[in-house]
Biopython code that builds the backbone (N, CA, C, O; Angstrom):
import numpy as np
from Bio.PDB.StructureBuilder import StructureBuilder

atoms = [
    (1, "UNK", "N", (187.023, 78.665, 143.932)),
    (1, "UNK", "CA", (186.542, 77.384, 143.466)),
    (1, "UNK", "C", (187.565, 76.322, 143.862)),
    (1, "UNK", "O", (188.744, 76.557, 143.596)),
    (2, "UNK", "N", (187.226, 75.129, 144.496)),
    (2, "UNK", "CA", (187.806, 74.247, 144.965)),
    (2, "UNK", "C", (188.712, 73.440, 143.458)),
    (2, "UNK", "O", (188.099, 73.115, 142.441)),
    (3, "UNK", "N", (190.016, 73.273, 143.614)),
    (3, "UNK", "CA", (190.529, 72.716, 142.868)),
    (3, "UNK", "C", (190.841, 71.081, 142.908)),
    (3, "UNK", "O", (189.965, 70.552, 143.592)),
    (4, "UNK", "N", (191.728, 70.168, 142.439)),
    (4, "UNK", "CA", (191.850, 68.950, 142.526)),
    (4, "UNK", "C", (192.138, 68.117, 143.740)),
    (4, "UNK", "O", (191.667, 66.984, 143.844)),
    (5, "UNK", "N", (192.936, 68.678, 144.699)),
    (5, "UNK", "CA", (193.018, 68.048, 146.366)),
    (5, "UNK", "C", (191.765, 68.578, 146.864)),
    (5, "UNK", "O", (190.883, 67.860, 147.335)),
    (6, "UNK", "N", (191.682, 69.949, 146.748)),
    (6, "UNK", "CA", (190.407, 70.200, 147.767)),
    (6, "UNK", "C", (188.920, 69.080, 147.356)),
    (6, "UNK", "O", (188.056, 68.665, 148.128)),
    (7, "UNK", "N", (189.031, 68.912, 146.311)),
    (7, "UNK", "CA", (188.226, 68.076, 146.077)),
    (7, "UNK", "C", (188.126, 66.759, 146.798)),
    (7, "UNK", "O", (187.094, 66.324, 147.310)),
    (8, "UNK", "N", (189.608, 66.015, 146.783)),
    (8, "UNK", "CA", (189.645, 65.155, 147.074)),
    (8, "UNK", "C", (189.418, 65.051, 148.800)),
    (8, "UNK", "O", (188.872, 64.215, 149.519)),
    (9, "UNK", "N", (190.028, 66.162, 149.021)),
    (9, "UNK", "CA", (189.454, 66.270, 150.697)),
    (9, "UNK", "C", (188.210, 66.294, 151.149)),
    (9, "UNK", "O", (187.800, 65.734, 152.165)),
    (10, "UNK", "N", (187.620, 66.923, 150.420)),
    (10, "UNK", "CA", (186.075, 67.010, 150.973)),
    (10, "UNK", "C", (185.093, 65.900, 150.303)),
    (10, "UNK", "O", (183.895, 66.030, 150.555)),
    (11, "UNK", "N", (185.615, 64.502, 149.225)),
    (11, "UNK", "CA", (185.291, 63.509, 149.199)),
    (11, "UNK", "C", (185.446, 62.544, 150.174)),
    (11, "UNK", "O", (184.484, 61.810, 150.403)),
    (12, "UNK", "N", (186.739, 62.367, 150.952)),
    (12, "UNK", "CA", (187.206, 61.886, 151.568)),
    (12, "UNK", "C", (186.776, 61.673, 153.364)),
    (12, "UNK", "O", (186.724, 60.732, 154.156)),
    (13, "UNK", "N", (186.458, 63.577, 153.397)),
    (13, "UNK", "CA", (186.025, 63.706, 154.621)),
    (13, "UNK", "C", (184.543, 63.732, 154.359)),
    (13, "UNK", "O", (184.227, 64.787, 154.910)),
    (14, "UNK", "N", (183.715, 63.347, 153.982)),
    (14, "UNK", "CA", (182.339, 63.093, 153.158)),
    (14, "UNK", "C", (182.226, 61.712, 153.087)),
    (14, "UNK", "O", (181.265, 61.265, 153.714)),
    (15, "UNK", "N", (182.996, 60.816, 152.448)),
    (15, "UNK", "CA", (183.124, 59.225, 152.788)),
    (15, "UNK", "C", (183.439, 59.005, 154.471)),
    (15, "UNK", "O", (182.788, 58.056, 154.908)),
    (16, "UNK", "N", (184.040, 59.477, 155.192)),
    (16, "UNK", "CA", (184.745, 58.994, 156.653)),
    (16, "UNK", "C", (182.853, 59.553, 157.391)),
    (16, "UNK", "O", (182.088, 58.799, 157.993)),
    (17, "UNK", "N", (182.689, 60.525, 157.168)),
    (17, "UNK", "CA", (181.173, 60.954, 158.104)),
    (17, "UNK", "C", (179.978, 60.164, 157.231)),
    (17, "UNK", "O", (179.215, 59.564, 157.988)),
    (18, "UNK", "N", (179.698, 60.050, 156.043)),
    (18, "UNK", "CA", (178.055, 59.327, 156.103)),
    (18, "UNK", "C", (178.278, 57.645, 155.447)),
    (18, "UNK", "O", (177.344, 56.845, 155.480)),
    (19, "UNK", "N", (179.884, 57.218, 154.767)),
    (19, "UNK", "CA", (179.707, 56.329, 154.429)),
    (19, "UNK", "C", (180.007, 56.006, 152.961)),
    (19, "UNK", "O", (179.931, 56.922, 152.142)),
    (20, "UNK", "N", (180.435, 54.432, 152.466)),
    (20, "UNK", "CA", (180.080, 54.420, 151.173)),
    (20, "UNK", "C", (178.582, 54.330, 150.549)),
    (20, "UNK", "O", (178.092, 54.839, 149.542)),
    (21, "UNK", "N", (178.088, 53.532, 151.490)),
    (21, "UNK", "CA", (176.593, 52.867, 151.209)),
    (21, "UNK", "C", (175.366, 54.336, 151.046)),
    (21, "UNK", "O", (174.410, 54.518, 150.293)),
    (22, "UNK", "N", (175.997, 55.188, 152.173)),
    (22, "UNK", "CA", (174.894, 56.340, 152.269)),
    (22, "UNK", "C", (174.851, 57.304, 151.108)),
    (22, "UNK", "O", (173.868, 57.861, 150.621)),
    (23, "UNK", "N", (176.274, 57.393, 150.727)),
    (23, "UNK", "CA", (176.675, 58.187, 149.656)),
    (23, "UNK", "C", (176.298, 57.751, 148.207)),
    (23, "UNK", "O", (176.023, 58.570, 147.330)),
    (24, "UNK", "N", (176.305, 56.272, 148.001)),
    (24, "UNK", "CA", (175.609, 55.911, 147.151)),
    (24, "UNK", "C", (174.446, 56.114, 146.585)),
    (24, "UNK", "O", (174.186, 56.390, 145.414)),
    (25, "UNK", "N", (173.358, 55.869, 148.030)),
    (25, "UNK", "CA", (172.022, 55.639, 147.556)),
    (25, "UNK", "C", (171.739, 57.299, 147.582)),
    (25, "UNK", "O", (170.810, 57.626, 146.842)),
    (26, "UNK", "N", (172.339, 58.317, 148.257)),
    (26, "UNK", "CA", (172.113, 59.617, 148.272)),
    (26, "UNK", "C", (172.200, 60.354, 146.341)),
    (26, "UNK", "O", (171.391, 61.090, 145.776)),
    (27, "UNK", "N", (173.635, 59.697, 145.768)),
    (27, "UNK", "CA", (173.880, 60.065, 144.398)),
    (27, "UNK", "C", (172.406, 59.139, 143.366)),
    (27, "UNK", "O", (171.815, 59.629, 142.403)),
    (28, "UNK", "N", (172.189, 57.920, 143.906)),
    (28, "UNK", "CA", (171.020, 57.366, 143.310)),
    (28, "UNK", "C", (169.940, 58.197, 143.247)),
    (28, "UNK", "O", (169.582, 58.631, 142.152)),
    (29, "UNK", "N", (169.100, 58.621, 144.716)),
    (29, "UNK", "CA", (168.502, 59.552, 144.980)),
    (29, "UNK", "C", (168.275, 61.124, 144.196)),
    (29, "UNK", "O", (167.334, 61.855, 143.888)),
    (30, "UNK", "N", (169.690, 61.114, 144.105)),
    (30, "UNK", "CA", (169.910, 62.912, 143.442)),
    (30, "UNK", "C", (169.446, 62.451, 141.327)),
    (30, "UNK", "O", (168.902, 63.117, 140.446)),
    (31, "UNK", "N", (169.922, 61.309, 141.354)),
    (31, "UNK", "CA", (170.044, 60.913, 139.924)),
    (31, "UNK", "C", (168.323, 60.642, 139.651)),
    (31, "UNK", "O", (167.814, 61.309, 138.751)),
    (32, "UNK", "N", (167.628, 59.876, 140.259)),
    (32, "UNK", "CA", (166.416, 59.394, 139.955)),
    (32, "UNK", "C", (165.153, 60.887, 140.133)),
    (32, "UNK", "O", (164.050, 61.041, 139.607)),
    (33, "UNK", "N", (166.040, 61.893, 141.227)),
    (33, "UNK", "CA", (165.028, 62.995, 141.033)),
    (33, "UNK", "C", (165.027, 64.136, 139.725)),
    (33, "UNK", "O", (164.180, 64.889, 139.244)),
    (34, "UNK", "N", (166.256, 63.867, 139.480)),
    (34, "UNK", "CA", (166.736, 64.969, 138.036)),
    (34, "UNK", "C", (166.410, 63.794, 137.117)),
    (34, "UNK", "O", (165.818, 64.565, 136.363)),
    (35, "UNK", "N", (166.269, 62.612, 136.506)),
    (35, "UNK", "CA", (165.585, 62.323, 135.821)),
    (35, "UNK", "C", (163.897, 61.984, 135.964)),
    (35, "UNK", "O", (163.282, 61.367, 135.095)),
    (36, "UNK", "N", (163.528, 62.293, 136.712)),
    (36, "UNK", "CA", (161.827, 62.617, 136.877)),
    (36, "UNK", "C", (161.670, 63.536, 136.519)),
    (36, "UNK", "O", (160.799, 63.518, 135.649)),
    (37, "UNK", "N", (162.309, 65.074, 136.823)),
    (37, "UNK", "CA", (161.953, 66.563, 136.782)),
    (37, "UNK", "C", (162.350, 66.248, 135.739)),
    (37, "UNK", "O", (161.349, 66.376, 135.033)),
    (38, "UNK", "N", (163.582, 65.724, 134.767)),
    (38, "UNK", "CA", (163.368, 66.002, 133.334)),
    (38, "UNK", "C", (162.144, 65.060, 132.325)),
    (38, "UNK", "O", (161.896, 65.286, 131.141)),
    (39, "UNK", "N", (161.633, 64.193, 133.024)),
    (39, "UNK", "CA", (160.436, 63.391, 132.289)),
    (39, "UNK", "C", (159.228, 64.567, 132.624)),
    (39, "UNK", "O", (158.315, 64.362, 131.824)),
    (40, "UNK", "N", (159.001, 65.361, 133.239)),
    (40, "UNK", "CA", (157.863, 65.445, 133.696)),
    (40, "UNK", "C", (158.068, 67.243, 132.641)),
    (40, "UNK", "O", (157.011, 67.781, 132.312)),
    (41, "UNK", "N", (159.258, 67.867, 132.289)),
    (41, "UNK", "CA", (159.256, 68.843, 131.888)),
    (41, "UNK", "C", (159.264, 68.791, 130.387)),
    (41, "UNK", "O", (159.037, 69.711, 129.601)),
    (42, "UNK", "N", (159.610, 67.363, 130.105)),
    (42, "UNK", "CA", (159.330, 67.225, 128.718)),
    (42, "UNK", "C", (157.567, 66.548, 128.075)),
    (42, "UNK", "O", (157.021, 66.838, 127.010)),
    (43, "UNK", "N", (157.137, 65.756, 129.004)),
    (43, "UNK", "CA", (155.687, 65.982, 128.755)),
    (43, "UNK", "C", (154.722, 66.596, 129.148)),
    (43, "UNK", "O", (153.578, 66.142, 129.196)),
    (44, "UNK", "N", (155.258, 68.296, 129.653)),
    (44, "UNK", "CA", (154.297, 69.251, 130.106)),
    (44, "UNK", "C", (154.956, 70.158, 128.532)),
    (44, "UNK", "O", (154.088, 70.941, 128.146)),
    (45, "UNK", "N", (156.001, 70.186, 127.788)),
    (45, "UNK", "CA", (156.036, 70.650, 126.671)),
    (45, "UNK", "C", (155.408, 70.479, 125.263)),
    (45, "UNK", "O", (155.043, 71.285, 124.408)),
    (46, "UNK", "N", (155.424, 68.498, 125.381)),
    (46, "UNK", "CA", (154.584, 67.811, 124.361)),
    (46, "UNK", "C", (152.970, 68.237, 124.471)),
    (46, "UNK", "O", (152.310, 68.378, 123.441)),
    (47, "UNK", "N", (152.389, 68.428, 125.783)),
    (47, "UNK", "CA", (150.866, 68.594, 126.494)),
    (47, "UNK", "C", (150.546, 70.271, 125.614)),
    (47, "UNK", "O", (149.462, 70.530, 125.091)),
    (48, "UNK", "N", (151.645, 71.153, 125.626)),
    (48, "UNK", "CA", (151.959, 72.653, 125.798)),
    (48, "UNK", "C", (151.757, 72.578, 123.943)),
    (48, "UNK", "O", (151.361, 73.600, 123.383)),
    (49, "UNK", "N", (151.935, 71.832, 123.448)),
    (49, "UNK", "CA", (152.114, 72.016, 121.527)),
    (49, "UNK", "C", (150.867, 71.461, 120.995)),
    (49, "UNK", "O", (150.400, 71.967, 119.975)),
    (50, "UNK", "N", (150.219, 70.391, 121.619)),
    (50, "UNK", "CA", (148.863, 69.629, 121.198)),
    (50, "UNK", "C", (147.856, 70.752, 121.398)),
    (50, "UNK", "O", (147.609, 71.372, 122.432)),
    (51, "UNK", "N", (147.258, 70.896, 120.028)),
    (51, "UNK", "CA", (146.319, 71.831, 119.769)),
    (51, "UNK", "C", (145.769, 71.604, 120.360)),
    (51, "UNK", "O", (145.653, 70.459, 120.799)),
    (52, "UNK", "N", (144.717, 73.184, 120.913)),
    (52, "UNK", "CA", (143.247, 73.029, 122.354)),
    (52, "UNK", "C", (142.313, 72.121, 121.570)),
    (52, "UNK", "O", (142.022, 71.965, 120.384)),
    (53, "UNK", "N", (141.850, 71.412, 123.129)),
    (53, "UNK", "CA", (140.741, 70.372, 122.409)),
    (53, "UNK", "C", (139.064, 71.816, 122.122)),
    (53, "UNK", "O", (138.544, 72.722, 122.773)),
    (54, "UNK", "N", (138.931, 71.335, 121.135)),
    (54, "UNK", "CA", (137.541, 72.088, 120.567)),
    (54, "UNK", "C", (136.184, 71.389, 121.421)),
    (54, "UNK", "O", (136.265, 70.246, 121.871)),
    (55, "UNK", "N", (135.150, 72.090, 121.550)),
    (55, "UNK", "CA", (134.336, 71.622, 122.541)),
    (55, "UNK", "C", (133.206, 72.121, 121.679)),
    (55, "UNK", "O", (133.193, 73.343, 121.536)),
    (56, "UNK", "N", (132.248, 71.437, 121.068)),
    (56, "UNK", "CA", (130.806, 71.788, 120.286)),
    (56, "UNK", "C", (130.518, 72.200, 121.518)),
    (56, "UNK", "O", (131.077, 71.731, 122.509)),
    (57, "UNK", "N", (129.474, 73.262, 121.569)),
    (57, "UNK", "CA", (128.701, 73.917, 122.202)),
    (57, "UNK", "C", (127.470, 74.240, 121.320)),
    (57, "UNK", "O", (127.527, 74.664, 120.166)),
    (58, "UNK", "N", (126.134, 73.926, 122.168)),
    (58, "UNK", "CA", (125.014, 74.717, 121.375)),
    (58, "UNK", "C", (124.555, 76.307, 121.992)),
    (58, "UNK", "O", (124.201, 76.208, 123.167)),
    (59, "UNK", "N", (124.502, 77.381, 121.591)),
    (59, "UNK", "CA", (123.942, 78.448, 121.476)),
    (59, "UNK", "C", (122.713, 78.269, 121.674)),
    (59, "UNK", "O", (121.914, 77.830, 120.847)),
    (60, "UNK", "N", (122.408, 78.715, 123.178)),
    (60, "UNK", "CA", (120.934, 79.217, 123.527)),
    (60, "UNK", "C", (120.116, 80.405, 123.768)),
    (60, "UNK", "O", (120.264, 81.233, 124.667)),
    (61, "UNK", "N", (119.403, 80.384, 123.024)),
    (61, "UNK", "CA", (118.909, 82.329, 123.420)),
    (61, "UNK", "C", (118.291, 82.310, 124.096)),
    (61, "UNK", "O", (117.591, 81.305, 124.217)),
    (62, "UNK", "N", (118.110, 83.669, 125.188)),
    (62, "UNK", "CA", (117.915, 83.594, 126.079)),
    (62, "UNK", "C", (115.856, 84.058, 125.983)),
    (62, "UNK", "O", (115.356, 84.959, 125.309)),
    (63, "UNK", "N", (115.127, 83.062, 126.905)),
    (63, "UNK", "CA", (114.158, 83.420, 126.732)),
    (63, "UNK", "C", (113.677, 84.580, 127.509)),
    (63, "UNK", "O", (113.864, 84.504, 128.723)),
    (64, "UNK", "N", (112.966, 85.876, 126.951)),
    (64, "UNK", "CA", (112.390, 86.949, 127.975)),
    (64, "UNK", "C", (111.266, 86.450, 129.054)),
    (64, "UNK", "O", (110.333, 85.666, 128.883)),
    (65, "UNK", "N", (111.658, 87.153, 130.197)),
    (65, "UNK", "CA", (111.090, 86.659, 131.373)),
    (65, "UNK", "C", (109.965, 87.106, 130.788)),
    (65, "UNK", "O", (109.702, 87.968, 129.949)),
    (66, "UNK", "N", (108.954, 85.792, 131.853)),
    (66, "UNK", "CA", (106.943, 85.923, 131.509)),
    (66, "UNK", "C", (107.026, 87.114, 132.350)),
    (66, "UNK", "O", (107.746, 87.312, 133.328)),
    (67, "UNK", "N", (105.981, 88.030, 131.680)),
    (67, "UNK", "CA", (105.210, 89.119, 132.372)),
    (67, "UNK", "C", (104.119, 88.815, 133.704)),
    (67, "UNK", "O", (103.344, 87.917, 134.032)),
    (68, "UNK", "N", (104.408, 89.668, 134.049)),
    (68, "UNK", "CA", (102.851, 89.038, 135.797)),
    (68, "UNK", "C", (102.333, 90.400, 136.082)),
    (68, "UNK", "O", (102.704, 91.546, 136.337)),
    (69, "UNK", "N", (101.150, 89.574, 135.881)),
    (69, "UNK", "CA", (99.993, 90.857, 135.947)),
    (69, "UNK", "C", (100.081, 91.634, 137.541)),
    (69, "UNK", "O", (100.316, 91.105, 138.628)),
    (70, "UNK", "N", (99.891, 92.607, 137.322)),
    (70, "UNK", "CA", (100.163, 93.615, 138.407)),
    (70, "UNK", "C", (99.530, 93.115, 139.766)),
    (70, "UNK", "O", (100.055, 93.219, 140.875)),
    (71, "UNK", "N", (97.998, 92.412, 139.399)),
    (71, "UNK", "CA", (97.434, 92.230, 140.707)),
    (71, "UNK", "C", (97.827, 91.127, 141.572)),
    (71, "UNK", "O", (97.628, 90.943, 142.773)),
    (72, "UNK", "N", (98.590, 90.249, 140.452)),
    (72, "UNK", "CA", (99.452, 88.689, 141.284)),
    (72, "UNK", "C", (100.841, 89.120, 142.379)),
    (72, "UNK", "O", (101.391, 88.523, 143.305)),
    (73, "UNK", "N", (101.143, 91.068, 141.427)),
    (73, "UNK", "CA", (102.683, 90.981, 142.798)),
    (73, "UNK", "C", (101.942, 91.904, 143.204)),
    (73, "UNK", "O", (102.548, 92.437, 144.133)),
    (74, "UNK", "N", (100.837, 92.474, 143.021)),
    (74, "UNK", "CA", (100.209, 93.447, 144.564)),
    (74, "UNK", "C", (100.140, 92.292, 146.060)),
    (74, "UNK", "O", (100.543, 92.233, 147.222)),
    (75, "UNK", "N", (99.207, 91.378, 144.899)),
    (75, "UNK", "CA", (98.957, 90.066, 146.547)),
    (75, "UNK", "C", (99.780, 89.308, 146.713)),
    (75, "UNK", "O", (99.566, 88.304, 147.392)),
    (76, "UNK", "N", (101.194, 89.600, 146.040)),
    (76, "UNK", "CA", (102.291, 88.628, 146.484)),
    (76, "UNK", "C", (102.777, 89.221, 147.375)),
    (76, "UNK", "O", (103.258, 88.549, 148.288)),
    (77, "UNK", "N", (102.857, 91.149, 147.474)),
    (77, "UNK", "CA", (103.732, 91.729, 148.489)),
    (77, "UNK", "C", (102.891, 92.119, 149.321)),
    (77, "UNK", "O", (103.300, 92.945, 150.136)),
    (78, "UNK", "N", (101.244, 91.615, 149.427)),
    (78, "UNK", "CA", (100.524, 91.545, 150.516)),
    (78, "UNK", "C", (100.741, 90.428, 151.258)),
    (78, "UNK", "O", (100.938, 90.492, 152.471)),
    (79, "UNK", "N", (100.721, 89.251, 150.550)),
    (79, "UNK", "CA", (101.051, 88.509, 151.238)),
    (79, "UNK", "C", (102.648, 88.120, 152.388)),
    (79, "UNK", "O", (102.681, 87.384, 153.375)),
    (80, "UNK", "N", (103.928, 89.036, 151.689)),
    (80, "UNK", "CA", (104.766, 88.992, 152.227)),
    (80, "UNK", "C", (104.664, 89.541, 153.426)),
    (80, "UNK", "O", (105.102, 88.992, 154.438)),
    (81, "UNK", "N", (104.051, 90.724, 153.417)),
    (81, "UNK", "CA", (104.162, 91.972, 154.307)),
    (81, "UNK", "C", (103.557, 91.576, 155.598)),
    (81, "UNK", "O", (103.954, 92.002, 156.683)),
    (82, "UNK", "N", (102.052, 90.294, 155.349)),
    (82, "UNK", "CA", (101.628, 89.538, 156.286)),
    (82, "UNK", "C", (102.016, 88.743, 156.932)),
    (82, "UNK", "O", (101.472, 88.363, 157.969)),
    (83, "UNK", "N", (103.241, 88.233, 156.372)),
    (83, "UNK", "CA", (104.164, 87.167, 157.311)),
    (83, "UNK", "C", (105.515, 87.776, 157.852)),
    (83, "UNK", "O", (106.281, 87.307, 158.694)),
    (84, "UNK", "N", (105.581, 88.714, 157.280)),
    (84, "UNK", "CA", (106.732, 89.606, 158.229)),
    (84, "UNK", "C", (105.829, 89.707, 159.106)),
    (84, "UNK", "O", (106.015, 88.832, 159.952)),
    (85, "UNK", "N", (104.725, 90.481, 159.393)),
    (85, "UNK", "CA", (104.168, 90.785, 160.627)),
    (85, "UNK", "C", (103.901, 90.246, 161.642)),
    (85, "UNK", "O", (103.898, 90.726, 162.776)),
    (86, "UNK", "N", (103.468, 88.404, 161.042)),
    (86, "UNK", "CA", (103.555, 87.293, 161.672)),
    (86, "UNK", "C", (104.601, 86.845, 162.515)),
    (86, "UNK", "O", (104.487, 86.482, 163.686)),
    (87, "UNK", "N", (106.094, 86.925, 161.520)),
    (87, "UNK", "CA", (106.980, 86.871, 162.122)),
    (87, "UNK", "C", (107.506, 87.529, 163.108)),
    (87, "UNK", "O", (108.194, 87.004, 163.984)),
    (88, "UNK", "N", (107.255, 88.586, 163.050)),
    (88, "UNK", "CA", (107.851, 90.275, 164.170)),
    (88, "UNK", "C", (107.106, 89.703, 165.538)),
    (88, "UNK", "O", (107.593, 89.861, 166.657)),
    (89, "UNK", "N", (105.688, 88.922, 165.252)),
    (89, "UNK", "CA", (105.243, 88.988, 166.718)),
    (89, "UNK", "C", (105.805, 87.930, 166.808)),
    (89, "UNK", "O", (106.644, 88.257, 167.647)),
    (90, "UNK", "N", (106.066, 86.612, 166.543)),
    (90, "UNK", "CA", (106.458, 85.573, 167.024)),
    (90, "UNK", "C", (107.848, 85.577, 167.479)),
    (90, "UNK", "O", (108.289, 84.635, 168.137)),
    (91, "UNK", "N", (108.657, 86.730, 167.118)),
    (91, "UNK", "CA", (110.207, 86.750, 168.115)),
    (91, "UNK", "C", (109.860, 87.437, 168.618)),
    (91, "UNK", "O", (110.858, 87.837, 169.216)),
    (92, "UNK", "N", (108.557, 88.399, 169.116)),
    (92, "UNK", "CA", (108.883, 89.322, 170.171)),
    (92, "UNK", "C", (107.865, 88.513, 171.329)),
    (92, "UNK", "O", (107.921, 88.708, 172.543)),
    (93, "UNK", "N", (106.864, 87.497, 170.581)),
    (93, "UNK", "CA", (106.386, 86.516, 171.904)),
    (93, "UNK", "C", (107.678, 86.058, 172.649)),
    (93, "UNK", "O", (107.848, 86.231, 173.856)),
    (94, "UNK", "N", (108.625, 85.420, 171.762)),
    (94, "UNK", "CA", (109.976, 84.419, 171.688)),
    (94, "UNK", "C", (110.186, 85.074, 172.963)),
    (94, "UNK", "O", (109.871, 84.633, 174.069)),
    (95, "UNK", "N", (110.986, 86.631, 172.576)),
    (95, "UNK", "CA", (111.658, 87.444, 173.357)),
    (95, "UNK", "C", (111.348, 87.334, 174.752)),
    (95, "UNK", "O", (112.039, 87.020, 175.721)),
    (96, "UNK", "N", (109.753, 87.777, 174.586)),
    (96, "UNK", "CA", (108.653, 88.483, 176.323)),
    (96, "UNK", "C", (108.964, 86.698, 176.846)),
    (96, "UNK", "O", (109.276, 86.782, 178.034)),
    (97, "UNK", "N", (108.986, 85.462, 176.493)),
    (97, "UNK", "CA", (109.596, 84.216, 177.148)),
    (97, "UNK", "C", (110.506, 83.978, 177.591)),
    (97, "UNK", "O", (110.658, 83.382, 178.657)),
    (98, "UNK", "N", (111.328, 84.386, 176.878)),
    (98, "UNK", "CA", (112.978, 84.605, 177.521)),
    (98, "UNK", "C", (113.134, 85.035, 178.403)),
    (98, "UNK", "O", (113.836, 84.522, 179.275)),
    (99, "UNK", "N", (112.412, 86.383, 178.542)),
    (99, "UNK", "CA", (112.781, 87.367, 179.579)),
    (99, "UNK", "C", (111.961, 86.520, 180.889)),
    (99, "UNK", "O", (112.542, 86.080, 181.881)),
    (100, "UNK", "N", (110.907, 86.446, 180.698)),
    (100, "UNK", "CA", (110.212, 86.037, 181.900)),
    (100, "UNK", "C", (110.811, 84.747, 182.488)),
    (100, "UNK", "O", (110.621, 84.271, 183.607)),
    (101, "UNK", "N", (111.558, 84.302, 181.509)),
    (101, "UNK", "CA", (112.400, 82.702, 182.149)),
    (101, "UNK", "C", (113.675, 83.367, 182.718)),
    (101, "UNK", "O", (114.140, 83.004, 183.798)),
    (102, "UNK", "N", (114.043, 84.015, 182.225)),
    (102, "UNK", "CA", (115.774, 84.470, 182.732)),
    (102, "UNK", "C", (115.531, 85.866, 184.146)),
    (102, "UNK", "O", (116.429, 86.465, 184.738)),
    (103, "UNK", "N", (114.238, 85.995, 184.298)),
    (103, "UNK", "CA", (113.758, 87.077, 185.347)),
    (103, "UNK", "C", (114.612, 88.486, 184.957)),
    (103, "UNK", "O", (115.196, 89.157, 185.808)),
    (104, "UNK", "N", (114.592, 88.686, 184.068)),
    (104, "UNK", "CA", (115.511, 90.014, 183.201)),
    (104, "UNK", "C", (114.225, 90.838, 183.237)),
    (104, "UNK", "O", (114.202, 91.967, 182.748)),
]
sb = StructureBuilder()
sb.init_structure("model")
sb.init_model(0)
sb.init_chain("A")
sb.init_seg("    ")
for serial, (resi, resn, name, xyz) in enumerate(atoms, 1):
    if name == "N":
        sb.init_residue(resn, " ", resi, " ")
    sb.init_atom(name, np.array(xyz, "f"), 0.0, 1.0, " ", f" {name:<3s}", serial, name[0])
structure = sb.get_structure()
């Protein structure tokens, strides 16, 4: 640990390289950031003790899904099954175009 000259040496040679002026606003600098970090650690402690804010909430029960009569999802997954099929030919028209444009 540096004692009382060494100190003074490495003030000295610290003033001769950045300055009085630099050294100043550098200790200003060091001073204004350790008193921010201590403002900011003392009202994240005050924030840390204030009881949780309470939030009313209403309780909703949940309603049971409507029933559907059997014959509405027979012709719903008729009807799906008809537009997949629709669809299957219309990328494989897509496709037989492609090809005949790209001579593949």
């Amino acid at each position: 640990m540096p004692g009382g000259w060494e100190w003074l040496i490495i003030l000295a040679i610290a003033l001769l390289l950045f300055g009085g002026s630099r050294l100043a606003g550098l200790g200003k600098g060091v001073g204004r950031s350790i008193r921010e970090f201590k403002e900011e650690v003392k009202t994240d402690e005050v924030e840390a003790k204030k009881d949780p804010e309470v939030v009313d909430a209403e309780i909703v029960q949940q309603q049971p899904a409507p029933r559907q009569d059997p014959a509405q999802i027979d012709n719903r997954s008729l009807d799906l099954e008809a537009r997949e099929r629709e669809l299957a030919a219309r990328e494989e028209e897509l496709r037989r175009q492609r090809e005949a444009e790209t001579g593949i």
